[in-house]
Each structure stands twice: as structure tokens, then as C-alpha cells.
VEXVODREN-796962 format. One record per residue (C-alpha): residue in three letters; chain; z, x, y. Coordinates in nm, 3 decimals, decimal comma, always signed. Example, Ala and Ser with C-alpha at 12.3 -4.5 7.8 and 13.67 -1.06 7.14 Angstrom:
2
PT  ALA  A  +0,780  +1,230  -0,450
PT  SER  A  +0,714  +1,367  -0,106
This chain:
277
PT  UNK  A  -5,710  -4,983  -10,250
PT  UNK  A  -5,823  -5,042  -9,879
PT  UNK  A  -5,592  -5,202  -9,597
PT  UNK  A  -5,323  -5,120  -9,461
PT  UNK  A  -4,958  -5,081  -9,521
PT  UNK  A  -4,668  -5,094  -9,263
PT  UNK  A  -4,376  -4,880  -9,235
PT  UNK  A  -4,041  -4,836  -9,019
PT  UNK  A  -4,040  -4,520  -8,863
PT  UNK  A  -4,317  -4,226  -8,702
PT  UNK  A  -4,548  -4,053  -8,871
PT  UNK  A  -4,416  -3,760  -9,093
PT  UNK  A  -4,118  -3,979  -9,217
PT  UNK  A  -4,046  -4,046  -9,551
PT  UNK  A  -4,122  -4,381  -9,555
PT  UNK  A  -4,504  -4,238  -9,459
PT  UNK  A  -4,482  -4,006  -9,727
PT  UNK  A  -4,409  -4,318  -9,969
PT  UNK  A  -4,727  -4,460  -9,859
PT  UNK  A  -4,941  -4,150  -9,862
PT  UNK  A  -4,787  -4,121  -10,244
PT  UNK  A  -4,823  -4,476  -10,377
PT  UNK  A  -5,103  -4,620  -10,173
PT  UNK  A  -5,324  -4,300  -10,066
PT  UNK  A  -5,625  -4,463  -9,984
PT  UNK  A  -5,458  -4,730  -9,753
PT  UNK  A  -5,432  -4,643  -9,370
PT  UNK  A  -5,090  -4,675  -9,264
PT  UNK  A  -4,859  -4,855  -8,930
PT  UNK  A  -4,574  -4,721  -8,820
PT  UNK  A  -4,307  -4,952  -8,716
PT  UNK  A  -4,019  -4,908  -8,508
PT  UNK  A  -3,816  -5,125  -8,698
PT  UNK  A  -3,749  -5,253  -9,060
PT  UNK  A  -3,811  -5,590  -8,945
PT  UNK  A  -4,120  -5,472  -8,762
PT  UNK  A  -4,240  -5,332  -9,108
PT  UNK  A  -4,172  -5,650  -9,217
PT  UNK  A  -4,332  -5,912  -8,984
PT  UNK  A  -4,681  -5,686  -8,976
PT  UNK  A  -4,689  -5,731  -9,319
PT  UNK  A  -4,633  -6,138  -9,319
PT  UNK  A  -4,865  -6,186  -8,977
PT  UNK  A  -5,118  -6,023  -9,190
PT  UNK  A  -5,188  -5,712  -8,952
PT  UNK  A  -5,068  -5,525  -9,290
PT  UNK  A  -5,148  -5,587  -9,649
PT  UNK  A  -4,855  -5,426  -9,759
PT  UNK  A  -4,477  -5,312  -9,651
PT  UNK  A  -4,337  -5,004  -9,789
PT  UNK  A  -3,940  -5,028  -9,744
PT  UNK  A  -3,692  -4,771  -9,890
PT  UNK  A  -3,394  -4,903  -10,086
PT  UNK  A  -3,188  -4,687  -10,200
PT  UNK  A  -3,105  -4,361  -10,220
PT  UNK  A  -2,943  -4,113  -10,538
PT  UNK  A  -2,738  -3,946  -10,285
PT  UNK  A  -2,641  -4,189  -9,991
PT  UNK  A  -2,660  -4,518  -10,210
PT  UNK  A  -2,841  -4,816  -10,068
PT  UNK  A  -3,033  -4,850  -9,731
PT  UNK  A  -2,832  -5,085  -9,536
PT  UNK  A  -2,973  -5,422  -9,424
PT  UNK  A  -3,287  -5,372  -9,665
PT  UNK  A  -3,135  -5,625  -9,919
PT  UNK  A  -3,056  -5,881  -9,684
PT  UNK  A  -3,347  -5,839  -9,528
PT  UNK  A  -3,590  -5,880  -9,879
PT  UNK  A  -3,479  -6,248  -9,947
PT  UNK  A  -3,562  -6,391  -9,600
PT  UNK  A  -3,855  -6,151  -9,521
PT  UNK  A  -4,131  -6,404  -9,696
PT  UNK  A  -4,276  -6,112  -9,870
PT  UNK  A  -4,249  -6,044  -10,253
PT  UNK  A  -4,226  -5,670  -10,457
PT  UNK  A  -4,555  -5,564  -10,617
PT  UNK  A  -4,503  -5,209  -10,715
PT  UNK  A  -4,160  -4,948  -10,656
PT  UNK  A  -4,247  -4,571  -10,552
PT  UNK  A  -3,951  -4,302  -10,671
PT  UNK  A  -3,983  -3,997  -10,370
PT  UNK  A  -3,843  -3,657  -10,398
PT  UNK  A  -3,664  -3,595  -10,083
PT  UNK  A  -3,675  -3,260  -9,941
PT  UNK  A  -3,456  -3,197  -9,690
PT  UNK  A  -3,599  -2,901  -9,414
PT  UNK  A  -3,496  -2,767  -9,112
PT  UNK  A  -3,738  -2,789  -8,858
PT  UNK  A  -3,748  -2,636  -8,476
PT  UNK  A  -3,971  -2,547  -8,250
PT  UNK  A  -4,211  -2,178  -8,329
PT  UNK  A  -4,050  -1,928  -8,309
PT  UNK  A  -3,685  -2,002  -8,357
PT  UNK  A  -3,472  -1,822  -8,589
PT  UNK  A  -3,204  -2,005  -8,753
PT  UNK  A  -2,943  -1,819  -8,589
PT  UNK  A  -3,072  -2,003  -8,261
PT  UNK  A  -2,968  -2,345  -8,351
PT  UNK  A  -2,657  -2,526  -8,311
PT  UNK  A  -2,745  -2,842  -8,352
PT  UNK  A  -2,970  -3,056  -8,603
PT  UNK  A  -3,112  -3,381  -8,569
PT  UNK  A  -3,167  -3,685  -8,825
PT  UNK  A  -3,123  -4,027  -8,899
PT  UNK  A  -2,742  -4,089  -9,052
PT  UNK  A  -2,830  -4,139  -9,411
PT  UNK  A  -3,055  -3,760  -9,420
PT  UNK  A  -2,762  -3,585  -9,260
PT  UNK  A  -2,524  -3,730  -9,485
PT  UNK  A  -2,761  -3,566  -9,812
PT  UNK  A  -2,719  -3,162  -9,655
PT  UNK  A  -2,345  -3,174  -9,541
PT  UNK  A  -2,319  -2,894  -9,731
PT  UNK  A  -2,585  -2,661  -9,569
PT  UNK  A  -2,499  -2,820  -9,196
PT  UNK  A  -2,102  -2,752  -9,244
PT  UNK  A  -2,236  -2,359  -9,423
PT  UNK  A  -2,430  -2,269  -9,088
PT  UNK  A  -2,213  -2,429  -8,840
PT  UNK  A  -2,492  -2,724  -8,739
PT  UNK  A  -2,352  -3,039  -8,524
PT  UNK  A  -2,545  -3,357  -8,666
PT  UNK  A  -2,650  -3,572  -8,427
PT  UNK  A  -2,790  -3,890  -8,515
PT  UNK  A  -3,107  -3,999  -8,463
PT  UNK  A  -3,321  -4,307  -8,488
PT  UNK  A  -3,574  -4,150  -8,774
PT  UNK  A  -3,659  -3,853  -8,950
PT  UNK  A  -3,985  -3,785  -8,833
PT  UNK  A  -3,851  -3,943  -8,504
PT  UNK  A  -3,619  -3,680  -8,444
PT  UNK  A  -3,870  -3,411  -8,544
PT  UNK  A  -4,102  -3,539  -8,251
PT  UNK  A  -3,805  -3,503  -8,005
PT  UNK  A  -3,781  -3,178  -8,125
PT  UNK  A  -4,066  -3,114  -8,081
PT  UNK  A  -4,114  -3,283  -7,740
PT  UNK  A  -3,787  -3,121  -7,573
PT  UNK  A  -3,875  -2,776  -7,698
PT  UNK  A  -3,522  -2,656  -7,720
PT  UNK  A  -3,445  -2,345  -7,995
PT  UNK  A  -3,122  -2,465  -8,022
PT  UNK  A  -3,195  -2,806  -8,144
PT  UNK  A  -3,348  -2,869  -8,546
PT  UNK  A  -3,473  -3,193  -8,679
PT  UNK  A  -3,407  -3,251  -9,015
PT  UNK  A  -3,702  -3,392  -9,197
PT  UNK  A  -4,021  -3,360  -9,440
PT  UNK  A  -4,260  -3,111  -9,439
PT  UNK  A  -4,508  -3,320  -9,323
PT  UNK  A  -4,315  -3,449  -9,001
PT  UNK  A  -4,308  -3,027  -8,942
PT  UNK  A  -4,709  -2,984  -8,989
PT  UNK  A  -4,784  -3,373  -8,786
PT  UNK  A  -4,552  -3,251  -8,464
PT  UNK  A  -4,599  -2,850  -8,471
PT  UNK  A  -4,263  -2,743  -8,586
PT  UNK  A  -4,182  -2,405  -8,832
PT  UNK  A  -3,991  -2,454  -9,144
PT  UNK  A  -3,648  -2,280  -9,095
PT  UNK  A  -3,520  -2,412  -9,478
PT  UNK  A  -3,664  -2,513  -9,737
PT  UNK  A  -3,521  -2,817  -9,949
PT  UNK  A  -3,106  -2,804  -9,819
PT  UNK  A  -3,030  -3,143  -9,976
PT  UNK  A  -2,709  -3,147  -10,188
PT  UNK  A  -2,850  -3,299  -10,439
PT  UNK  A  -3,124  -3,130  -10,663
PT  UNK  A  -3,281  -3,457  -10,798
PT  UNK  A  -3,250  -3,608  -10,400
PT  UNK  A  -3,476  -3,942  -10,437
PT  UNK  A  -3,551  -4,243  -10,282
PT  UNK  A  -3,650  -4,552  -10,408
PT  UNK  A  -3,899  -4,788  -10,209
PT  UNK  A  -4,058  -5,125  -10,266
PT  UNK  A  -4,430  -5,184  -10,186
PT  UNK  A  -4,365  -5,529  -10,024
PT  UNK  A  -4,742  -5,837  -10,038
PT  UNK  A  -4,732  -6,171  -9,929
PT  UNK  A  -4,853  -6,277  -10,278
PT  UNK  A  -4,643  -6,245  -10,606
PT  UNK  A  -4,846  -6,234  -10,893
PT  UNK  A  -4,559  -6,324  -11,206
PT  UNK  A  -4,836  -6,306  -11,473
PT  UNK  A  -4,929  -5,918  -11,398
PT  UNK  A  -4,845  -5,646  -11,683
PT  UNK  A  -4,874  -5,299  -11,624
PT  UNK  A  -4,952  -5,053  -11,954
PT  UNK  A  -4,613  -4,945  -11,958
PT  UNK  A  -4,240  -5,091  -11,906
PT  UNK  A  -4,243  -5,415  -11,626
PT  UNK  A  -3,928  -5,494  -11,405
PT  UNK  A  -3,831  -5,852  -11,245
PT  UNK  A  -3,634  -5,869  -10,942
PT  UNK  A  -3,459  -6,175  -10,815
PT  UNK  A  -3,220  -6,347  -10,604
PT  UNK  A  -2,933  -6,643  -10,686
PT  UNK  A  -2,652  -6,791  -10,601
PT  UNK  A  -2,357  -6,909  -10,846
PT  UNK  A  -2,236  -7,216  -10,867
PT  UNK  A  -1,881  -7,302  -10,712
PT  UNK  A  -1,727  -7,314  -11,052
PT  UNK  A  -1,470  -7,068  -11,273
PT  UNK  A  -1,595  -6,744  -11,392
PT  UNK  A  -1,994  -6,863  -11,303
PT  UNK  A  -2,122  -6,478  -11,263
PT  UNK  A  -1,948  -6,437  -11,572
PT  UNK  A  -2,139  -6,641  -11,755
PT  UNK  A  -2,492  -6,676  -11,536
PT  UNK  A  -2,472  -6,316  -11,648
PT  UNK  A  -2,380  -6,356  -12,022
PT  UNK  A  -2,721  -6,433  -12,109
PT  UNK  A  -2,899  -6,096  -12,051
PT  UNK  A  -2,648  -5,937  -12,283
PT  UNK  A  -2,662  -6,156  -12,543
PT  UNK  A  -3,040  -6,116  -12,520
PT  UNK  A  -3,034  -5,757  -12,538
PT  UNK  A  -3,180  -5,728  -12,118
PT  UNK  A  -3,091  -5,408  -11,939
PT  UNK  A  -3,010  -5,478  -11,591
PT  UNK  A  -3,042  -5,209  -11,363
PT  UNK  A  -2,927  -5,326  -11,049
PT  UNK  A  -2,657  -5,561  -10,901
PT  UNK  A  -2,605  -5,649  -10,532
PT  UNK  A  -2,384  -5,911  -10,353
PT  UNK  A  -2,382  -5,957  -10,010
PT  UNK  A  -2,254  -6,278  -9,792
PT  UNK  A  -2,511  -6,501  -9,650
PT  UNK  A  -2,480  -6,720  -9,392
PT  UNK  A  -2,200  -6,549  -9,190
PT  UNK  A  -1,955  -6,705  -9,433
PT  UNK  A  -1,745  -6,525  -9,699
PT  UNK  A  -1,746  -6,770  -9,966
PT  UNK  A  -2,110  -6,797  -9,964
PT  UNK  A  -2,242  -6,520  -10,171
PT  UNK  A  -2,571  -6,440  -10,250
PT  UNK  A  -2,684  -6,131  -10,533
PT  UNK  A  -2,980  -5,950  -10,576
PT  UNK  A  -3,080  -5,803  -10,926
PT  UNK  A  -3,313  -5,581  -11,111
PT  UNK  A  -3,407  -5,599  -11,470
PT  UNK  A  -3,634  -5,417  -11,711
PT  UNK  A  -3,884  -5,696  -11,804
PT  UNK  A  -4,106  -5,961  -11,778
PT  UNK  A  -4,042  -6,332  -11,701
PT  UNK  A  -4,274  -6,436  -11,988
PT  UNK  A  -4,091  -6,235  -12,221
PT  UNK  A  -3,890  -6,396  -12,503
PT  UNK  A  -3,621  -6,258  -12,457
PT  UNK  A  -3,595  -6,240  -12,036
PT  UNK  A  -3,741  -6,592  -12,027
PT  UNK  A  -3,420  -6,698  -12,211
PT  UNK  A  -3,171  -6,497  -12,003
PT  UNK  A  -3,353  -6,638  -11,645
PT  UNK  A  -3,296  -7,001  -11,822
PT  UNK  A  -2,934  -6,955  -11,896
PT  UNK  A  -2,913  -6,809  -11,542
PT  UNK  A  -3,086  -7,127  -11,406
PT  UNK  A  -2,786  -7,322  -11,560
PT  UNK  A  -2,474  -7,167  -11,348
PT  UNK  A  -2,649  -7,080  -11,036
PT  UNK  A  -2,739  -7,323  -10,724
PT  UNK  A  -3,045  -7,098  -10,602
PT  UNK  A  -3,280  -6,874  -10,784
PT  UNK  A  -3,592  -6,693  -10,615
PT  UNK  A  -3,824  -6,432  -10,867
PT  UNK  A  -3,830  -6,174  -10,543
PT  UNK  A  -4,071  -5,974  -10,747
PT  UNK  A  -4,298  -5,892  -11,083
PT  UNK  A  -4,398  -5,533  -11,098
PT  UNK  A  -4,452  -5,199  -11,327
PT  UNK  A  -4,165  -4,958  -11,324
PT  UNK  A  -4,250  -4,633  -11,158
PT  UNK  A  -4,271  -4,374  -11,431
PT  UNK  A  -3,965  -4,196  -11,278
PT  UNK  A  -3,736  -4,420  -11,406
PT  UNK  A  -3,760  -4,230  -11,729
């Protein structure tokens, strides 16, 4: 596919390794922020938005999901990446050099364990690949970035480790993000629907705006709430489920939803990534 797909951060992060995974023949814009990412994508200078969700070691990407409902754009495909975690300096370094490694907050919180085993300070950065270019820039042996290998081979920096996440399955999910939702699409293999609602102000009305997708046998693999509105009695949740909206059994669930909730927005129709297996 030709265009071009926006992205918060610099080149190298893993948000640019998303793209280069899931959309390899698109050209890519880096974007300082995740509302940058965002608005290129919904001004048109981008066909698409990759933004990263959540993660199997830090948990969810904060802002991202209050961002999704508001941000005009809709979910048209989901990208599972296998983080590795390196240290990075500048040639030459050994390891015993540095005293100091750079990231942004949710990569240093996936490799406490190998920052706390050599000693390392974290200090927080605004990016992965970010902090690899200051790195780079500044020229320091005692300060690391900690990033992907590609941030090392884009801004000139040697590979100290090798994959020092905690985690040995360390993934992140992201969301390829189009200002067009096409509900009718089916992929060969499994289909998920994400959307947005609101309960009604009555007793026990997630109880039962949820009751229908177990009585119809619909697995649902995510469940977000979040206040909107700077109130805290107006809640709004955000939901995955395996499935289409056309399908028998989801289009009944999504109708008994309709029933107890005030607001309901289809935020996206798209094939599951085969890593969900």
C-alpha cells in the first residue's frame, strides 16, 4: 500500500518499527506527539496513524484510550511487536563505562531487572529512539539509551545488550488508525470490533449492557473505563471483542448493549493480528 503513515516519536522508535512491520511499503512521519500522530492523520497529510496501546509488561499506554474516541479516526488493522530492549552508547564504550541509561518511562520500567543488576540510573526521556539520538548527539560513554536495534543502526550507536527486557514474550500492541471505517470488511481469518459507550444512569446497567455477550457466547478481550468530561460520574468504556458486527451472534450482543447504554460509537472493524493466537 502507498501513502503515508504518522507516528509519535523519531525514527528508530518502536512505533517506526510498527510501521515498517505492518505497512512496509508506506513512507512514514514522525510526530512529536500522540496528538500530532493523530491530527496528520485526520488533516490528511497521513493516510494512516500507527498508535501503541498497550503493553504485556507495563499495561496500557496512557492517554491513548482517551485519546481514540475524540481523535475522528477509526481502527483498520492491530500490529502485535516484539520488543527488544538494547543498550545502546556511543562506539566504543564498554558497558562498564556507563552509569546511566536513557528511555522513555514505560521501556525503563520493562528492564528493571538488568538496570538495578549493573547499577544503571534511569533517566527519563521523551522517546526511545529520542533518547538514542541524544545519545548519540552528546557523545558521552557514560550515558546508554535504551531502545531498538534500529534506533542503534539510524543514529550510529553499538549494541552493548542484547534483548534485557524482563519479560521474554515483551510485546506491544498498536492500532493502524484511517479516517474511513469500513464495518463490512472480513479478513480470511478471526475479525475483532472495537467500540465505545456509555451506560445509562440506572442500577447495575454495565451489568446487564454486558450480559448479552455472555449469553451469546462473545469473548471480550478488552475492558477500559475512564471519566470523560472532567467529571467522575460520567464514565465512558472502551471494549474489544472477537467478531464481526454482522455476525449473529455479535449483532445480538451490540443490540442488547444499545438498550442500557446512552452512547455507542463502532471505533473500529478489523482482522486480528495472527499473534493473538
Amino acid at each position: 500500500m502507498a501513502g503515508r503513515i504518522s507516528f509519535q516519536g523519531e525514527l528508530g522508535s518502536y512505533s517506526h518499527q510498527a510501521c515498517r512491520q505492518a505497512r512496509p511499503g508506506m513512507d512514514v512521519l514522525p510526530c512529536r506527539t500522540f496528538e500530532d500522530a493523530i491530527e496528520a492523520c485526520r488533516a490528511g497529510e497521513a493516510d494512516l496513524a500507527m498508535l501503541p496501546v498497550e503493553n504485556s509488561t507495563y499495561g496500557r499506554v496512557a492517554d491513548i484510550h482517551s485519546l481514540l474516541p475524540g481523535s475522528g479516526l477509526r481502527i483498520v488493522d492491530e500490529a502485535f511487536v516484539r520488543v527488544h530492549i538494547n543498550l545502546l552508547a556511543i562506539p566504543g564504550t564498554a558497558i562498564t563505562d556507563v552509569t546511566s541509561a536513557m528511555s522513555h518511562t514505560v521501556l525503563l520500567g520493562q528492564c528493571r531487572n538488568f538496570l538495578k543488576a549493573h547499577n544503571l540510573r534511569a533517566v527519563t526521556g521523551a522517546d526511545t529512539a529520542g533518547s538514542a539520538k541524544i545519545v548519540a548527539e552528546k557523545g558521552d560513554p557514560t550515558m546508554a539509551a535504551l531502545a531498538s536495534e534500529l534506533a542503534g543502526e539510524i543514529y550510529g550507536l553499538d549494541v552493548l545488550a542484547r534483548h534485557i527486557e524482563d519479560q521474554a514474550n515483551n510485546t506491544t500492541r498498536f492500532l493502524a488508525m484511517s479516517r474511513q471505517i469500513d464495518t463490512t470488511r472480513r479478513g480470511p481469518g478471526k475479525m475483532m470490533t472495537t467500540f465505545t459507550f456509555r451506560v445509562r444512569n440506572i442500577p447495575a446497567a454495565l451489568y446487564k449492557a454486558l450480559g448479552g455477550f455472555a449469553t451469546n457466547g462473545i469473548n471480550m478481550t478488552k475492558l477500559e473505563s475512564y471519566m470523560v468530561g472532567g467529571s467522575f460520574t460520567a464514565t465512558e468504556f472502551y471494549a474489544d471483542i472477537e467478531g464481526h458486527p454482522e455476525d449473529a451472534a455479535v449483532a445480538r450482543a451490540l443490540d442488547e448493549l444499545r438498550y442500557f447504554t446512552s452512547a455507542l460509537d463502532i471505533v473500529g472493524v478489523y482482522p486480528a493480528d495472527p499473534s493473538r493466537a
